[in-house]
N, CA, C and O of each residue as an XYZ file, in Angstrom:
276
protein
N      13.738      3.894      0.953
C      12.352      3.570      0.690
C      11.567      3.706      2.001
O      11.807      3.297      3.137
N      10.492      4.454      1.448
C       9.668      4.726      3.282
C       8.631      3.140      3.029
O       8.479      2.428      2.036
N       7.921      3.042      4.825
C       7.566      1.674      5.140
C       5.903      2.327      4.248
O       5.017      1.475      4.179
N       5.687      3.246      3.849
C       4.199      3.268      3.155
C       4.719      2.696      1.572
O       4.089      1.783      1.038
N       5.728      3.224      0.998
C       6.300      2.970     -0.285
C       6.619      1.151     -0.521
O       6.217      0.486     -1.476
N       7.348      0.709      0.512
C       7.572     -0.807      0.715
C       6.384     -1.714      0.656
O       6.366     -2.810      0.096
N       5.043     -0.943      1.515
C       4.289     -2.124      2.067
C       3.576     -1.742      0.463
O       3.437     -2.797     -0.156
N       3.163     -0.691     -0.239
C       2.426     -0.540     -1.446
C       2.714     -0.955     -2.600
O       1.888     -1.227     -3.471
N       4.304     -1.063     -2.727
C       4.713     -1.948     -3.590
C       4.454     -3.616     -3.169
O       4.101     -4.568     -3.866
N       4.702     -3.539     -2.104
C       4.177     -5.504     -1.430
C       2.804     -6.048     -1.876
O       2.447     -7.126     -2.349
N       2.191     -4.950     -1.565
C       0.775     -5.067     -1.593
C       0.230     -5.187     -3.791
O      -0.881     -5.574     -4.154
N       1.182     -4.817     -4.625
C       1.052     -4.417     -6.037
C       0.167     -3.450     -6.789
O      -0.592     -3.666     -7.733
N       0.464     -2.261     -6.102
C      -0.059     -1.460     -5.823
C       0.289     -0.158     -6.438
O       0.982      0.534     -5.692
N      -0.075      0.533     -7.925
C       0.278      1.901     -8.323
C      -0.152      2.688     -7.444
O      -1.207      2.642     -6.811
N       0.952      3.652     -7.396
C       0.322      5.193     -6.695
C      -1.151      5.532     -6.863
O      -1.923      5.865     -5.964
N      -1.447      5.379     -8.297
C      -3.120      5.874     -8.151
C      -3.927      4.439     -7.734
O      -4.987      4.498     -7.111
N      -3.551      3.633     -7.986
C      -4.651      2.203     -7.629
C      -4.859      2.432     -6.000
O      -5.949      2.152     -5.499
N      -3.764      2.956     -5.184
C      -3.498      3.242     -3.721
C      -4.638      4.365     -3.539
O      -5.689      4.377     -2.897
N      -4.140      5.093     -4.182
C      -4.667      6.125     -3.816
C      -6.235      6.176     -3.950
O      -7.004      6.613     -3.094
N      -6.587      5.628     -5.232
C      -8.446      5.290     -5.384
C      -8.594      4.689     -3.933
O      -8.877      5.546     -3.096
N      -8.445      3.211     -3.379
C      -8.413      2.342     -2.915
C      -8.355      3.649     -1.283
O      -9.280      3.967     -0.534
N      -7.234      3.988     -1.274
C      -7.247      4.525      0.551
C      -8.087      6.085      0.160
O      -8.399      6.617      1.225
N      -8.380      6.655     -0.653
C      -8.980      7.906     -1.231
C      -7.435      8.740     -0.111
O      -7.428      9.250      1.009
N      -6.550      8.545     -0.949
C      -5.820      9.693     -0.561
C      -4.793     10.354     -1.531
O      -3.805      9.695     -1.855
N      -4.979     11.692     -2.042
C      -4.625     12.273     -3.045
C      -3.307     11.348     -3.294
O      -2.754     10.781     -2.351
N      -2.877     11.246     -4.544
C      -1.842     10.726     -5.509
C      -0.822     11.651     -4.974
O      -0.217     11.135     -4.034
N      -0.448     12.795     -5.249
C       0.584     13.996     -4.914
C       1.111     13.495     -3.046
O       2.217     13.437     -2.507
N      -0.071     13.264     -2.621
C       0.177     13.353     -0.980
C       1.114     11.650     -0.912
O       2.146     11.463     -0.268
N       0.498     10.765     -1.632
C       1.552      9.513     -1.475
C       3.046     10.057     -2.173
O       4.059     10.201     -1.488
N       2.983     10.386     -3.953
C       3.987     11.003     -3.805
C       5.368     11.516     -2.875
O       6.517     11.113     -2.697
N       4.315     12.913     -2.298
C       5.009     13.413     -0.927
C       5.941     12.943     -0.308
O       7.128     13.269     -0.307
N       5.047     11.635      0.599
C       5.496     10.633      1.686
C       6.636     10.121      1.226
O       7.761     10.289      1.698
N       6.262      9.368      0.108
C       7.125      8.362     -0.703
C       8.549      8.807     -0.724
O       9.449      8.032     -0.402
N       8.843     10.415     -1.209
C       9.539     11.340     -1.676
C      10.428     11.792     -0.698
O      11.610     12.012     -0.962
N       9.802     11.992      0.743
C      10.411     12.564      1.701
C      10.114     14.245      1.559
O      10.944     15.042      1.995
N       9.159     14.590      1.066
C       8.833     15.715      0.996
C       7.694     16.035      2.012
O       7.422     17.038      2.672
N       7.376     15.333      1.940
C       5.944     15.180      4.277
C       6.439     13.790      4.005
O       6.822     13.004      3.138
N       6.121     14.023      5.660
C       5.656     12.872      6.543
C       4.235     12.438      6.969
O       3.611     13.115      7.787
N       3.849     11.603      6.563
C       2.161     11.304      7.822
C       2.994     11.314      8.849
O       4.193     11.134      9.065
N       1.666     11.672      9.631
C       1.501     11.452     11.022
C       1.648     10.319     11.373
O       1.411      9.392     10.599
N       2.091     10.118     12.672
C       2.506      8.262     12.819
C       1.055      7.548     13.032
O       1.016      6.335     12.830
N       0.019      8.127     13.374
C      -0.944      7.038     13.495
C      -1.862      7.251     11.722
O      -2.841      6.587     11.381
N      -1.225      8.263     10.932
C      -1.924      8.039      9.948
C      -1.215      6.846      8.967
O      -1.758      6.071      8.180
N       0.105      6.996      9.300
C       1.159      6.025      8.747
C       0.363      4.728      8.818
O      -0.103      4.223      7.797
N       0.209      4.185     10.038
C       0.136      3.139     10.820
C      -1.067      2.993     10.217
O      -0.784      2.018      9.521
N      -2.151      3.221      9.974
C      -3.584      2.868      9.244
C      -3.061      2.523      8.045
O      -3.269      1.360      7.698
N      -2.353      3.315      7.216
C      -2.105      3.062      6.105
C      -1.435      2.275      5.557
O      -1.360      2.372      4.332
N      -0.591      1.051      6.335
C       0.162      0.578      6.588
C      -0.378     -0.878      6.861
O      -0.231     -1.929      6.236
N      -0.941     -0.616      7.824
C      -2.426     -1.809      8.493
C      -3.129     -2.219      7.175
O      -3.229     -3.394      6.820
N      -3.559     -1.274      6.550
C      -4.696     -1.756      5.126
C      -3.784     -2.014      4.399
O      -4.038     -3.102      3.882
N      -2.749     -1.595      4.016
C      -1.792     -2.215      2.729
C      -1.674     -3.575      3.573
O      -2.334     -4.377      2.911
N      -1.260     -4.122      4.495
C      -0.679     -5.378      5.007
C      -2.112     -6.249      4.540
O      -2.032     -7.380      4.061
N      -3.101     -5.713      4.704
C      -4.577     -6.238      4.831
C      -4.367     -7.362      3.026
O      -4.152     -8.497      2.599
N      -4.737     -5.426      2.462
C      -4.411     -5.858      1.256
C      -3.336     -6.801      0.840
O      -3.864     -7.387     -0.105
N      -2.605     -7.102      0.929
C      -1.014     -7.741      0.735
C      -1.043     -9.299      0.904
O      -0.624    -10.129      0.097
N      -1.803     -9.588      2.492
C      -1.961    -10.744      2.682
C      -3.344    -11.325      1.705
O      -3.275    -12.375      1.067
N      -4.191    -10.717      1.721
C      -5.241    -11.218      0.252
C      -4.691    -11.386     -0.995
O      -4.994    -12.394     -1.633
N      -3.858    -10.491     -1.500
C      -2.946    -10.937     -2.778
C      -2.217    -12.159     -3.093
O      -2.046    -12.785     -4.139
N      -1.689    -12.381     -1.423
C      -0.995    -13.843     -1.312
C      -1.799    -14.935     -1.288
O      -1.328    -16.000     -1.685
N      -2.864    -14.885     -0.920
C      -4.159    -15.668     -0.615
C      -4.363    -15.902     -1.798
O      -4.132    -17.056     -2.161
N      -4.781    -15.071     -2.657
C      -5.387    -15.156     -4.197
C      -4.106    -15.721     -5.197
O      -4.342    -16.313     -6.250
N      -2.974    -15.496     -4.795
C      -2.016    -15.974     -5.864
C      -1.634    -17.254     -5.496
O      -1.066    -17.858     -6.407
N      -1.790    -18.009     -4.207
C      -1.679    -19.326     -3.978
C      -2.843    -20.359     -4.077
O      -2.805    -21.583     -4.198
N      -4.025    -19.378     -3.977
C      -5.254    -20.337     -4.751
C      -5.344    -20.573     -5.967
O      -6.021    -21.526     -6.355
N      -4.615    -19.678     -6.917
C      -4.513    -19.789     -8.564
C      -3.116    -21.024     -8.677
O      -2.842    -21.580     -9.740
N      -2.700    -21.164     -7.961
C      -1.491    -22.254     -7.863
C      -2.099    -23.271     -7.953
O      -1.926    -24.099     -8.847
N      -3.038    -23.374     -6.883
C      -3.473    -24.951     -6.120
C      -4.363    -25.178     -7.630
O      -4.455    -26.284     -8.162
N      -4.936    -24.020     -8.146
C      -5.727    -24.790     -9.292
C      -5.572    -25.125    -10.380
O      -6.291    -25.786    -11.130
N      -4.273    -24.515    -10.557
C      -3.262    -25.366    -11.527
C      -2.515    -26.483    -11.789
O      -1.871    -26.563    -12.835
């Protein structure tokens, strides 16, 4: 599993929800995912940065639906 595939699943995240969300073709995550390309390491690393972004707000939002239960 590549670290874009890991953090996008962390984050709950379909290939196309990702892909709307970072506007980067569906096929090109694919790709990555696949081992068929590589990003570039600093494109990795952005992409990577915003999934974590995203990821930690998910956790945020799923422990405030706790507390209000």
């Amino acid at each position: 599993m590549t670290k874009i595939e890991m953090w996008r699943k962390n984050a709950f995240l379909s290939r196309p929800e990702m892909s709307n969300i970072m506007e980067i073709p569906v096929r090109t995550i694919e790709n990555w995912e696949g081992g068929v390309t590589t990003p570039q390491a600093n494109v990795e690393r952005l992409v990577v940065n915003e999934q974590m972004k995203m990821n930690k707000k998910n956790i945020e939002e799923r422990e405030r639906k706790k507390m209000d239960h």
